[in-house]
gemmi code that builds the backbone of each chain (N, CA, C; Angstrom):
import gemmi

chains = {
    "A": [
        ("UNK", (40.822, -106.120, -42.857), (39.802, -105.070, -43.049), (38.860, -105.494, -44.179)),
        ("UNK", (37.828, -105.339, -43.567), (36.943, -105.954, -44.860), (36.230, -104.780, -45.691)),
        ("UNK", (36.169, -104.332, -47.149), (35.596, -103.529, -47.811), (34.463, -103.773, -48.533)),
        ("UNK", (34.209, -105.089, -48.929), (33.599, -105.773, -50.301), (32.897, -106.663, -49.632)),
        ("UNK", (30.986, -106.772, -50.027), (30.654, -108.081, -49.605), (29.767, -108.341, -50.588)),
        ("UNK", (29.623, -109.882, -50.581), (29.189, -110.667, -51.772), (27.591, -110.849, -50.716)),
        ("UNK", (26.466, -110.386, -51.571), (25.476, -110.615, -51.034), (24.213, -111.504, -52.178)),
        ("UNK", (23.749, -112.710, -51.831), (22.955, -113.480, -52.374), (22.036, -113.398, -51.936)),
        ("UNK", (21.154, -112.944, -53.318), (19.599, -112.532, -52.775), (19.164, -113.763, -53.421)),
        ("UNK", (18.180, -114.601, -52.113), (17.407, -115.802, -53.280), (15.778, -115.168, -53.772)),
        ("UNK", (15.853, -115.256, -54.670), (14.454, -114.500, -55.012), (14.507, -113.896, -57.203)),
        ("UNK", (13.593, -114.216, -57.654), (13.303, -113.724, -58.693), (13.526, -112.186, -59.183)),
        ("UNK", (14.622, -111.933, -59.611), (14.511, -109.938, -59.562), (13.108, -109.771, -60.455)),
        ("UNK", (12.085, -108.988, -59.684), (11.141, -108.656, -60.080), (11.196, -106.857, -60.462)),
        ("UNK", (11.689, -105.889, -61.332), (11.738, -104.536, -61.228), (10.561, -103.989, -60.962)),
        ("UNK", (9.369, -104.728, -61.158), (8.167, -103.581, -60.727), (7.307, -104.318, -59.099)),
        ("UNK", (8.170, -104.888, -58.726), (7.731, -105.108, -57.383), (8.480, -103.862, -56.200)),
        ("UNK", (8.011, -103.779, -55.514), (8.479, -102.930, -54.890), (9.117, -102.813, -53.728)),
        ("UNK", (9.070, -104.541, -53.004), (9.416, -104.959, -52.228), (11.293, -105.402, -52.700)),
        ("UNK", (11.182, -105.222, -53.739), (12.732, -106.259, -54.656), (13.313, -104.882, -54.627)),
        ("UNK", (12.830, -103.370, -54.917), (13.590, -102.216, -55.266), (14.240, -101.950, -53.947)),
        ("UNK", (13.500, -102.214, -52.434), (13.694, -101.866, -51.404), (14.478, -102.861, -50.950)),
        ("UNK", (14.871, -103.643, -51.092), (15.790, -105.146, -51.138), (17.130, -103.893, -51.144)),
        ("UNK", (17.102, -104.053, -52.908), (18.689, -103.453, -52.904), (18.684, -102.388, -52.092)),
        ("UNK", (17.648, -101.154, -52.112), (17.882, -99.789, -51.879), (18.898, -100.452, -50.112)),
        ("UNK", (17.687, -100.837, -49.468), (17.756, -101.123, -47.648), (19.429, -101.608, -47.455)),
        ("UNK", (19.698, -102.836, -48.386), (21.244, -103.243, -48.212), (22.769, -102.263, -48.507)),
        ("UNK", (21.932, -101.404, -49.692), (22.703, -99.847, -49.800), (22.590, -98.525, -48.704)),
        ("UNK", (21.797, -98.520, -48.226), (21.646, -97.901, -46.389), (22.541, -98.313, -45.723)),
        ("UNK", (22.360, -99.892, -45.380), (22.905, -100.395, -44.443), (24.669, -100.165, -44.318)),
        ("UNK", (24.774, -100.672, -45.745), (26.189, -100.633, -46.410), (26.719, -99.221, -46.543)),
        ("UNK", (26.452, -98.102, -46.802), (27.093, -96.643, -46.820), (27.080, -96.441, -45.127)),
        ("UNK", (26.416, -96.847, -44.356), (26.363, -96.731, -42.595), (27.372, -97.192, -42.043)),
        ("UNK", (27.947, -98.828, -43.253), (29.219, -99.382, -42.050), (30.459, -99.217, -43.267)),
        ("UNK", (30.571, -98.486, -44.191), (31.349, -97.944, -45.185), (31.832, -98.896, -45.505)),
        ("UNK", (31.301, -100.583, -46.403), (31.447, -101.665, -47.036), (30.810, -100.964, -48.253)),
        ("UNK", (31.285, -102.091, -49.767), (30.662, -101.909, -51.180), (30.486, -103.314, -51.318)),
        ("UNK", (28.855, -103.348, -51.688), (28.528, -104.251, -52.084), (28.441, -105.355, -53.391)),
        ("UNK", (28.561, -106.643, -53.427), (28.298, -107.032, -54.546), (26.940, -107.766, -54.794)),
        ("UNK", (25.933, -107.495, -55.094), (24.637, -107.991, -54.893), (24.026, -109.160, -56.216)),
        ("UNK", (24.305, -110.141, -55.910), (23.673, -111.363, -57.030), (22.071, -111.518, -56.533)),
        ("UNK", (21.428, -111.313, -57.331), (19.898, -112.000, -57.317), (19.873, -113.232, -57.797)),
        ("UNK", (19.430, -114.193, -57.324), (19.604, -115.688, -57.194), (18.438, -116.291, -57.704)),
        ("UNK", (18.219, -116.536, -59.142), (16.893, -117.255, -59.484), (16.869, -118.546, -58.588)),
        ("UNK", (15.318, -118.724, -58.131), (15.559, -120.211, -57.213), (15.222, -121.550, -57.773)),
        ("UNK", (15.192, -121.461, -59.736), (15.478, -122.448, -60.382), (17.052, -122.619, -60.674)),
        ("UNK", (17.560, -121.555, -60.521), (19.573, -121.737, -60.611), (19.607, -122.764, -59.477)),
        ("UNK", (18.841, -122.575, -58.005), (19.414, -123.060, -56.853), (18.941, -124.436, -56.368)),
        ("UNK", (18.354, -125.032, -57.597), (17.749, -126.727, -57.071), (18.180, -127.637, -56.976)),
        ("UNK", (19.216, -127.726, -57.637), (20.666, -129.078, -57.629), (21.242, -129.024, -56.986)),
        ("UNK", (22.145, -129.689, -56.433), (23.350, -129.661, -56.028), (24.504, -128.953, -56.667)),
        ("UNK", (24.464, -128.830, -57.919), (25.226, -127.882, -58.901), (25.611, -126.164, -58.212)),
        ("UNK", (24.596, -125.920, -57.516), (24.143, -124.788, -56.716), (25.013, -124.249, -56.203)),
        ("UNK", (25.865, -125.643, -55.030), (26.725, -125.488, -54.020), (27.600, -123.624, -54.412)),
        ("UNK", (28.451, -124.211, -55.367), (29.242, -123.207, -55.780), (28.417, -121.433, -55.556)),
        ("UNK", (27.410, -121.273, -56.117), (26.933, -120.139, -56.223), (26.244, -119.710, -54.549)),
        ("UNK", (25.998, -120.568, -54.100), (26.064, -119.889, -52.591), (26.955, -119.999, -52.173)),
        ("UNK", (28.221, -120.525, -52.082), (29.467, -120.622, -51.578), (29.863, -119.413, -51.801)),
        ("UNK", (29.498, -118.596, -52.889), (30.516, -117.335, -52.960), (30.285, -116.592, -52.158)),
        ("UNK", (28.711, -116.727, -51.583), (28.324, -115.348, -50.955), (28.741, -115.050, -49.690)),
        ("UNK", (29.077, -114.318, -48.600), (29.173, -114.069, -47.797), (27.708, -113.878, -46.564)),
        ("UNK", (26.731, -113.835, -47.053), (25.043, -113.629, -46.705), (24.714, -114.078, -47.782)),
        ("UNK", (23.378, -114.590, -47.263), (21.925, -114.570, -48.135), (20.814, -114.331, -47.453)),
        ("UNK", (20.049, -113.786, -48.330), (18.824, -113.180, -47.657), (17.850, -113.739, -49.349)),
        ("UNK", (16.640, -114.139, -48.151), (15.538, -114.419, -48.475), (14.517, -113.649, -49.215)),
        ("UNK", (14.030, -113.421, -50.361), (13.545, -112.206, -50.784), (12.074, -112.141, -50.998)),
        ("UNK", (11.113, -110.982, -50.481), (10.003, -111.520, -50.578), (9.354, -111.632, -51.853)),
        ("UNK", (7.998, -112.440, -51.807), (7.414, -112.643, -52.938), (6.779, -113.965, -53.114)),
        ("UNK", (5.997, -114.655, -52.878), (5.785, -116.081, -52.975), (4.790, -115.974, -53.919)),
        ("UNK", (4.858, -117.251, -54.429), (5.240, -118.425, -54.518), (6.499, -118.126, -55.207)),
        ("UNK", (7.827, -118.980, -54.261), (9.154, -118.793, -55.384), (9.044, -119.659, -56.632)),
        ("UNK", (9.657, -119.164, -57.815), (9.598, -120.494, -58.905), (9.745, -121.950, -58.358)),
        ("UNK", (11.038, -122.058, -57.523), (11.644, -123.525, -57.294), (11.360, -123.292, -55.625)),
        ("UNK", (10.786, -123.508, -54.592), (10.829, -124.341, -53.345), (11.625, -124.338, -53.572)),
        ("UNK", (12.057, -125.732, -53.910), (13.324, -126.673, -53.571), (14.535, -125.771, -53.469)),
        ("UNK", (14.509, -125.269, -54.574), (15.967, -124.336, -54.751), (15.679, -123.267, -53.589)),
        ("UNK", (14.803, -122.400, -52.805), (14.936, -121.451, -52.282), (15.148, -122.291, -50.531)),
        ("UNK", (14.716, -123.151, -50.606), (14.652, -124.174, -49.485), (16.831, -124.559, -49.282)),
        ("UNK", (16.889, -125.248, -50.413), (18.762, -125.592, -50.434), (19.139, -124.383, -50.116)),
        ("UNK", (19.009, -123.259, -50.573), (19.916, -121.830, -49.891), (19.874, -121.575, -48.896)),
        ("UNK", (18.484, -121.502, -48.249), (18.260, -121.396, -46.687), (18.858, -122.796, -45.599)),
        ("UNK", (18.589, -123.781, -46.265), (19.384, -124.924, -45.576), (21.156, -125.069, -45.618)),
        ("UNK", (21.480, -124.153, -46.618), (23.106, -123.561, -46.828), (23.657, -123.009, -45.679)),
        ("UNK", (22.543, -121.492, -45.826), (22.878, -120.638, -44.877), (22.790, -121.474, -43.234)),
        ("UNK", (21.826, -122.414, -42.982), (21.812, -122.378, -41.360), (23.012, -123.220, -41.527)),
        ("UNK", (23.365, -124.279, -42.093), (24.551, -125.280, -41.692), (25.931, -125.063, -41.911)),
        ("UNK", (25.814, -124.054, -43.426), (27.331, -123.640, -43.248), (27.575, -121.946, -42.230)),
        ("UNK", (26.725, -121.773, -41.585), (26.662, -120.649, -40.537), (26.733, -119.231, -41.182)),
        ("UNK", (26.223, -118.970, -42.188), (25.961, -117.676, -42.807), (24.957, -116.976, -42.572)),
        ("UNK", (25.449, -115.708, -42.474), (24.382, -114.931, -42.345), (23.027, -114.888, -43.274)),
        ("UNK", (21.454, -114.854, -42.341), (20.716, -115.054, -43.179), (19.486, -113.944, -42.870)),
        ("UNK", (18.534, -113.560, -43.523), (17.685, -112.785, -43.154), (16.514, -113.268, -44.186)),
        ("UNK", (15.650, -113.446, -43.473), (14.207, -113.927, -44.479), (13.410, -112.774, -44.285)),
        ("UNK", (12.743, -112.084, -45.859), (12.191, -111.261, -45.025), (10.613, -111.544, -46.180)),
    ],
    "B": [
        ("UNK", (14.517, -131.176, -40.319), (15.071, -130.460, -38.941), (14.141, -131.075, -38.480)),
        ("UNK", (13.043, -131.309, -38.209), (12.184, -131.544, -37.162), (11.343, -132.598, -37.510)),
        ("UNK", (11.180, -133.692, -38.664), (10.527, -134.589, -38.786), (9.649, -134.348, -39.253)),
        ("UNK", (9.300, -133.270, -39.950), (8.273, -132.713, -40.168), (8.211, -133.192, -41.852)),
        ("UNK", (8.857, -133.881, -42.738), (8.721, -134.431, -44.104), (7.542, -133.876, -45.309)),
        ("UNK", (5.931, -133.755, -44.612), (5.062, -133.161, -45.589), (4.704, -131.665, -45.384)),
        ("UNK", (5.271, -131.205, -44.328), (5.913, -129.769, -44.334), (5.134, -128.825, -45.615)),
        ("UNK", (4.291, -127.668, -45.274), (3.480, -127.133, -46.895), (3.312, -125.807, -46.606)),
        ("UNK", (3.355, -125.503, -47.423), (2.797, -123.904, -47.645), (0.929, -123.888, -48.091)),
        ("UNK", (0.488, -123.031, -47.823), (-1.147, -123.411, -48.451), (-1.400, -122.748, -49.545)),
        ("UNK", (-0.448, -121.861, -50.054), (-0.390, -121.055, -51.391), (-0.085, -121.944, -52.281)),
        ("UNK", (0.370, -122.977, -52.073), (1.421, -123.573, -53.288), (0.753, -125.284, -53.237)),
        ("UNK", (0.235, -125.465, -51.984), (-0.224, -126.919, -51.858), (-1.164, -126.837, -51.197)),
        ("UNK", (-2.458, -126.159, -51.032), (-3.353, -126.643, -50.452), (-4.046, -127.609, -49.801)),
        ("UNK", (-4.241, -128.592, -50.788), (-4.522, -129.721, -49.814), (-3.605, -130.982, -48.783)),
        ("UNK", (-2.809, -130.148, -48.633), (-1.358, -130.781, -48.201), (-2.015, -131.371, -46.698)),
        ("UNK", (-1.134, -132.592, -46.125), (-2.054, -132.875, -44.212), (-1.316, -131.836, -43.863)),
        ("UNK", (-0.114, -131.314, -44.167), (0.788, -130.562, -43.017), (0.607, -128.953, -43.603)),
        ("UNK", (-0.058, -128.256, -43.144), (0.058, -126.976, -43.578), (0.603, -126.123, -42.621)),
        ("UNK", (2.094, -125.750, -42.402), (2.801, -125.123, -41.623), (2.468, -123.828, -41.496)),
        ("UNK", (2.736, -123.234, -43.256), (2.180, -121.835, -43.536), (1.017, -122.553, -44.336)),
        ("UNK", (0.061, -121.191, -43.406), (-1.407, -121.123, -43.604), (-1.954, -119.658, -43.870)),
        ("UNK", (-2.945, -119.934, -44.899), (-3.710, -118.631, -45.006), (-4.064, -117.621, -43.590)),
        ("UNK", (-3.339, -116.374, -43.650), (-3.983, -115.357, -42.535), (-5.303, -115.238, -42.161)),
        ("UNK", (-5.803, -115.271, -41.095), (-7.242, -115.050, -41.009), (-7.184, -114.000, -41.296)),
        ("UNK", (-6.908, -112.737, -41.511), (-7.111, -111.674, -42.139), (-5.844, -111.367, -42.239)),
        ("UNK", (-5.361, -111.188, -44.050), (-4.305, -110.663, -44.621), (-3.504, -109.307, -43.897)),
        ("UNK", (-2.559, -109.560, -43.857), (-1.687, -108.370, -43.542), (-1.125, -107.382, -44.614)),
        ("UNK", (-1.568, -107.666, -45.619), (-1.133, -106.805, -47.152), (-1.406, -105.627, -46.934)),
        ("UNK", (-0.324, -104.860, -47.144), (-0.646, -103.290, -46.970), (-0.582, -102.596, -45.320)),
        ("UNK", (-0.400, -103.260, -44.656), (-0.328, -102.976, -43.051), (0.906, -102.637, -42.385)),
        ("UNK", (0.691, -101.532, -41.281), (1.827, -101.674, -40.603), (1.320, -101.704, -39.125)),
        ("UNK", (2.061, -102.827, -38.593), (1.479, -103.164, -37.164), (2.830, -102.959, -35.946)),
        ("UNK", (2.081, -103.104, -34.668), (3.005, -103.134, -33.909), (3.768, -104.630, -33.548)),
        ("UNK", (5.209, -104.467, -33.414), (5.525, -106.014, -33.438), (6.444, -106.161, -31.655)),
        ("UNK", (5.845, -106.723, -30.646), (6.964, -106.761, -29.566), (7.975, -107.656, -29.934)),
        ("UNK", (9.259, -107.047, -29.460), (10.807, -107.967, -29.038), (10.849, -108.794, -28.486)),
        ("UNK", (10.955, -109.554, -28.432), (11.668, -110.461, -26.990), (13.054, -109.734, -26.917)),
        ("UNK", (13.147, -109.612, -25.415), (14.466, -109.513, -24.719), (15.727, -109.861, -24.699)),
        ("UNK", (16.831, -109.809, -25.059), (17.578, -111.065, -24.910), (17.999, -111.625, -26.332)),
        ("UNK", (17.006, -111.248, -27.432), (17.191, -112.023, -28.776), (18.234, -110.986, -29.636)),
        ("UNK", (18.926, -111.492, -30.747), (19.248, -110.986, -32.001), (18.447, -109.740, -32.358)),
        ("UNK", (16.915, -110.197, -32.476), (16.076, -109.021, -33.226), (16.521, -107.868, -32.308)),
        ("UNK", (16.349, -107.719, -30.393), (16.038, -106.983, -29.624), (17.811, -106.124, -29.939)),
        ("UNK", (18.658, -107.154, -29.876), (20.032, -106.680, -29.541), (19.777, -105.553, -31.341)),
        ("UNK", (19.546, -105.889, -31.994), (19.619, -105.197, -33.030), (18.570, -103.354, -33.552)),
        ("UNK", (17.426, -104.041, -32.739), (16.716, -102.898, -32.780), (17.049, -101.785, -31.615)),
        ("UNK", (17.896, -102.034, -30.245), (17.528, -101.539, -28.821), (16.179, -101.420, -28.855)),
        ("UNK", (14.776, -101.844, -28.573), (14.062, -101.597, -27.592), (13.014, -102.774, -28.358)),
        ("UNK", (11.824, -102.115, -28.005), (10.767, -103.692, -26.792), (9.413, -103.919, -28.167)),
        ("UNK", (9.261, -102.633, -28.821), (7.946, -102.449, -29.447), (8.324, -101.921, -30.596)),
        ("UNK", (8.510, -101.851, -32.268), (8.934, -101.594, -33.052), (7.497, -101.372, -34.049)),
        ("UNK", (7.164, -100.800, -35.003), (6.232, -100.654, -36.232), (7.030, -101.127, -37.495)),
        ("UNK", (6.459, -101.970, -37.858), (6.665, -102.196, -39.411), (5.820, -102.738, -40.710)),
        ("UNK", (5.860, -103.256, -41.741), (4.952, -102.398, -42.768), (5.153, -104.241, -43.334)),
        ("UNK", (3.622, -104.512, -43.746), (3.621, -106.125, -43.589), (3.226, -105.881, -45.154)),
        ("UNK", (3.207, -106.977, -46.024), (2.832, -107.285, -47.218), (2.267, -108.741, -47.524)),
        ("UNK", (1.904, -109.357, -46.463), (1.934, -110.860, -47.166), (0.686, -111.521, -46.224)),
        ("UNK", (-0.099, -111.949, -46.951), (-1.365, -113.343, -46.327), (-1.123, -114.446, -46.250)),
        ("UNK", (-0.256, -114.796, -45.746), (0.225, -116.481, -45.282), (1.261, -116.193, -44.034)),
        ("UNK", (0.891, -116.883, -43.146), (1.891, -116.542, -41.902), (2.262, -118.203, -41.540)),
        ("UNK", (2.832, -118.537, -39.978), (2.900, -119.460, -39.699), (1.517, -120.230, -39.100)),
        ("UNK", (1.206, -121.465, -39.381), (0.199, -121.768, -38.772), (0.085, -122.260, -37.409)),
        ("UNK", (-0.661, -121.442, -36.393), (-0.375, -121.608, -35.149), (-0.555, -122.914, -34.346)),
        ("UNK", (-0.904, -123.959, -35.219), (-1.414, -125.478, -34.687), (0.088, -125.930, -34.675)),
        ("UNK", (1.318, -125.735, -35.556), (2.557, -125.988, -35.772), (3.502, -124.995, -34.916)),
        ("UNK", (3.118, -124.351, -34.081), (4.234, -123.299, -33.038), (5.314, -123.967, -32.257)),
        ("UNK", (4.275, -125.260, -31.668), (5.136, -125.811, -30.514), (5.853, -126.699, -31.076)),
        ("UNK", (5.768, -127.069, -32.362), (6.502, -128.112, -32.698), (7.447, -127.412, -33.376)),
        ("UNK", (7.846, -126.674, -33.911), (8.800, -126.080, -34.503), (9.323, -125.196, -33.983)),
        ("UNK", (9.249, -124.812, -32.544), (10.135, -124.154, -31.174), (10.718, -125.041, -30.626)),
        ("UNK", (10.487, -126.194, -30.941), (10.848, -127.317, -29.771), (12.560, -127.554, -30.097)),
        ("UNK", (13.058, -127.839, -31.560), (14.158, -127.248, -31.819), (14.827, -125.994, -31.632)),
        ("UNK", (15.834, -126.188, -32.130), (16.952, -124.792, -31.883), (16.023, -123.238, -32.587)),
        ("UNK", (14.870, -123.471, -33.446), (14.277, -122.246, -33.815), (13.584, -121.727, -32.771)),
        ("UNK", (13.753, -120.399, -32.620), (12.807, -119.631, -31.400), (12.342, -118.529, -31.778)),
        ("UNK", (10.753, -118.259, -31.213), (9.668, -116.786, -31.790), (10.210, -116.026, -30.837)),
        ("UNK", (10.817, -114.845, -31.611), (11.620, -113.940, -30.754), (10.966, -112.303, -30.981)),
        ("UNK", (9.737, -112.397, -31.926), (8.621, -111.198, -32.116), (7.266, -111.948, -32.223)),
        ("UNK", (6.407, -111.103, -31.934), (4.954, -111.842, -31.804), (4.322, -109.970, -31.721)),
        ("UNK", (3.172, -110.404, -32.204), (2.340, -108.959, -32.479), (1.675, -108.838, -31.130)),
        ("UNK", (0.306, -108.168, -31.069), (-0.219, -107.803, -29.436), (-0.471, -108.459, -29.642)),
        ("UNK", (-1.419, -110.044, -30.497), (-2.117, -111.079, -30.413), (-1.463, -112.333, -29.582)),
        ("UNK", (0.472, -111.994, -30.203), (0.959, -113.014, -29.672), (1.234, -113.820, -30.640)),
        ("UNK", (0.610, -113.460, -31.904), (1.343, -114.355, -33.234), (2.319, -114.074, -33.710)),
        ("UNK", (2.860, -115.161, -34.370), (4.638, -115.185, -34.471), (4.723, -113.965, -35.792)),
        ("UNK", (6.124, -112.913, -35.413), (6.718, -112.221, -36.713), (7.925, -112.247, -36.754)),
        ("UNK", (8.625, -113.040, -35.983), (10.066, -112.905, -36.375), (10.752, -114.053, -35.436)),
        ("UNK", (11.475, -115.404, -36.096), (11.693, -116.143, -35.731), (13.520, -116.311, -36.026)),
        ("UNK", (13.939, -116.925, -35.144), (16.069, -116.986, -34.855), (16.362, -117.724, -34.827)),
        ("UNK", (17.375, -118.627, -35.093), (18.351, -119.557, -34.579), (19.650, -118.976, -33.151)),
        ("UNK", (19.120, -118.795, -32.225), (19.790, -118.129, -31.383), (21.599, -118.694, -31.216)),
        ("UNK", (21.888, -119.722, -32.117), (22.837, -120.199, -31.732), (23.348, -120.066, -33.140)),
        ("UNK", (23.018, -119.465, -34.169), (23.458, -119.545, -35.181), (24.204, -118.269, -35.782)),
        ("UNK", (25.264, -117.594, -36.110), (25.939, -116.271, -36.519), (24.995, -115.145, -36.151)),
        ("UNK", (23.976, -115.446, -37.475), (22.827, -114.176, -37.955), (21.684, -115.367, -38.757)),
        ("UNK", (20.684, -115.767, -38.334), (19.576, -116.238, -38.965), (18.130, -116.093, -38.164)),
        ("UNK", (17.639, -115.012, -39.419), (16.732, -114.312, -38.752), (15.621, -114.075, -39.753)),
        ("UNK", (14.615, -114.107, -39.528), (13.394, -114.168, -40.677), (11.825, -113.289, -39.944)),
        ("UNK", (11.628, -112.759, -40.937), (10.151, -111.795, -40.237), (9.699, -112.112, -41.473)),
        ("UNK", (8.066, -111.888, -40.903), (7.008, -111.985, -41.282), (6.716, -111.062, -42.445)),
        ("UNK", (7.388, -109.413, -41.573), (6.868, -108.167, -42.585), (8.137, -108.072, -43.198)),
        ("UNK", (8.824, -106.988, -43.796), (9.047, -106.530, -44.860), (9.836, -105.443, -44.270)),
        ("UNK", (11.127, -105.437, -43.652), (11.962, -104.551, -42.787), (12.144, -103.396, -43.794)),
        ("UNK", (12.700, -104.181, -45.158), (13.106, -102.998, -45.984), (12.487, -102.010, -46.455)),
        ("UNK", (10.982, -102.001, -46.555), (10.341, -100.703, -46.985), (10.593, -99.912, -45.446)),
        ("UNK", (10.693, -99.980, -44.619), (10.680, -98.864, -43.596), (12.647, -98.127, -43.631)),
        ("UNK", (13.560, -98.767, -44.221), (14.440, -97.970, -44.530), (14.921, -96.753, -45.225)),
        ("UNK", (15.955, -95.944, -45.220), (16.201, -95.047, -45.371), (17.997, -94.405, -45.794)),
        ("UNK", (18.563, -93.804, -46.188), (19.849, -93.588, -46.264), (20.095, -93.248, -44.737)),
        ("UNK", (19.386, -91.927, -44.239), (19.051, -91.275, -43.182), (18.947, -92.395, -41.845)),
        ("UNK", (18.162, -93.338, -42.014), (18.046, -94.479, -41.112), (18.019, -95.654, -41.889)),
        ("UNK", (19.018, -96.041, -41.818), (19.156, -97.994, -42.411), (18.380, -98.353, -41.190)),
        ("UNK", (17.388, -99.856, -42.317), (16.718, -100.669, -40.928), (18.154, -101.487, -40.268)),
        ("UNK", (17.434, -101.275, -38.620), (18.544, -101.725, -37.947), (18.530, -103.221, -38.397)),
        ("UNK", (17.738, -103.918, -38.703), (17.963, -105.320, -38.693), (18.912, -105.456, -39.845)),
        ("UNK", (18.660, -104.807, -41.343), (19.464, -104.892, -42.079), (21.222, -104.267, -41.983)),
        ("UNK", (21.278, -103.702, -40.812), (22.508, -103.281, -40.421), (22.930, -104.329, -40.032)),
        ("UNK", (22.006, -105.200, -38.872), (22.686, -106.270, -38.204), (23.280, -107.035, -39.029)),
        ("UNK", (22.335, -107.241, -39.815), (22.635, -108.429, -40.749), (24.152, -108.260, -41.692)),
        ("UNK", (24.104, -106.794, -42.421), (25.353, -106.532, -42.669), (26.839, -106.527, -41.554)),
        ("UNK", (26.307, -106.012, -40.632), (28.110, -106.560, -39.928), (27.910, -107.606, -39.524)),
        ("UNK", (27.277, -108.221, -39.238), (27.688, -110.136, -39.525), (28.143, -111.052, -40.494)),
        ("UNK", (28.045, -109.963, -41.448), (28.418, -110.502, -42.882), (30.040, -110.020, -42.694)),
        ("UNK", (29.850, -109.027, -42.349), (31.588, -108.556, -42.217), (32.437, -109.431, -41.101)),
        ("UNK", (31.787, -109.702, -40.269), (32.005, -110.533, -39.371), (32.572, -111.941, -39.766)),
        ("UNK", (31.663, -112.660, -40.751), (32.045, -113.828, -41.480), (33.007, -113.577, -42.465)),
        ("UNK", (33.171, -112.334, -43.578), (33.983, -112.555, -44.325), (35.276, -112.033, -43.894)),
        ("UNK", (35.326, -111.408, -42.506), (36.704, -111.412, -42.069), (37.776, -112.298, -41.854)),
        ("UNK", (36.396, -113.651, -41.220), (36.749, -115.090, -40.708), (37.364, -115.805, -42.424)),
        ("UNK", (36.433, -115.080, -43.234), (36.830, -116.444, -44.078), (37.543, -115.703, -44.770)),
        ("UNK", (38.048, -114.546, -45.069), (39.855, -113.669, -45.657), (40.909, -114.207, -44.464)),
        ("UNK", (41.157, -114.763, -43.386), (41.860, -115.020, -42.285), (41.919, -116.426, -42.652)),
        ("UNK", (40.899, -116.961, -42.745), (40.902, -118.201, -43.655), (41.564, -118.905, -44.791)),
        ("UNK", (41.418, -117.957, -45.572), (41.925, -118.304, -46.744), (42.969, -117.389, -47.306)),
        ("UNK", (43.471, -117.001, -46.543), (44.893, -116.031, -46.689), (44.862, -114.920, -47.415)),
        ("UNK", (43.491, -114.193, -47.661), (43.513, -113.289, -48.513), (42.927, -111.661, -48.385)),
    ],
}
model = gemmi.Model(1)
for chain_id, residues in chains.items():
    chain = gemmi.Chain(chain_id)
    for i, (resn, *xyz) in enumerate(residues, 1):
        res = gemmi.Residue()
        res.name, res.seqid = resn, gemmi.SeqId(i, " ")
        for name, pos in zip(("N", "CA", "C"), xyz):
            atom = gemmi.Atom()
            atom.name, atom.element = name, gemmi.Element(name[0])
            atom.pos, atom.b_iso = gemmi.Position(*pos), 0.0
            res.add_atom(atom)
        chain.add_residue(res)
    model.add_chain(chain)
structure = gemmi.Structure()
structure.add_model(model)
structure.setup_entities()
């Protein structure tokens, strides 16, 4: 039975964007609908440019893509999304 | 994935030869348009039906000179607006990998979670069932 999910947002937490408030709010909808508790990491996409990285998307169970461009690091928001398609995780770009 | 190596955004590299994402001919910031399903896809299985509204924020889309070459792989345009330009592209063979154009989450609600973000959550449950069965825990 699963209760708990580890969710990796790649994206800069921005608080006065409004697209980042609706990030968490939408995944807290979703999550009280299928009665899971979430654990939600926001993923700077200079944390995610190395290989060092591996580990911190490994924890997650999803990642989702967060809007807002230009990300700080490409590269790093690029390795998460190339995570998600090969190690088969759920992904959502939005 | 596709050979594509100078691969660019036009926000970030302009004068790049390969500009995949390209400036909108007219920005979608602030818009909410109609987006059709394809049939058959992730998005459709997730929304039930054919024609959906949602609420766009962003002036850079895909550039349509790069469509056929980046369908030609396992990625497939599984929403397109009435124009027929791409908003929501899948890996049909992949768990849950799914990407739009607009901005699902401002149209959510407690009352109504966006369905896509539902999808996306029980696939997640889906995987971390696999990987507690996995790892004995």
């Amino acid at each position: 039975m699963v209760r708990q999910l580890s969710i990796g947002i790649v994206g800069n937490w921005d608080p006065k964007r409004a697209s980042h408030i609706a990030t968490n709010e939408a995944l807290g909808h979703a999550a009280d609908a299928l009665a899971v508790a979430l654990d939600i990491s926001w993923l700077p996409t200079r944390a995610l440019d190395d290989a060092g990285s591996a580990s911190l998307l490994q924890a997650c169970d999803a990642l989702w893509c967060a809007p807002g461009s230009p990300y700080e690091s490409m590269a790093g928001a690029l390795r998460a999304i190339r995570f998600a398609r090969e190690r088969n995780r759920p992904f959502l770009g939005t | 994935m596709l050979g594509l190596n100078g691969a660019a955004h036009e926000e970030t590299a302009p004068d790049a030869p390969q500009l995949v994402i390209s400036r909108l001919a007219c920005s979608l910031a602030g818009q909410r348009q109609a987006v059709q399903v394809v049939p058959g896809t992730r998005a459709h299985q997730a929304y039930g039906r054919e024609r959906v509204i949602e609420a766009f924020r962003c002036h850079y889309g895909l550039n349509p000179a790069y469509r056929e070459v980046l369908t030609m792989g396992p990625l497939k345009v599984t929403g397109v607006d009435t124009e027929g330009e791409v908003r929501i592209v899948e890996l049909p063979d992949h768990r849950f990998f799914l990407t739009t154009l607009y901005v699902p989450q401002l149209s959510s609600s407690a009352e109504a979670p966006h369905p896509l973000t539902r999808a996306y959550l029980e696939a997640a449950v889906v995987f971390r069932a696999a990987r507690q069965e996995r790892e004995g825990r």
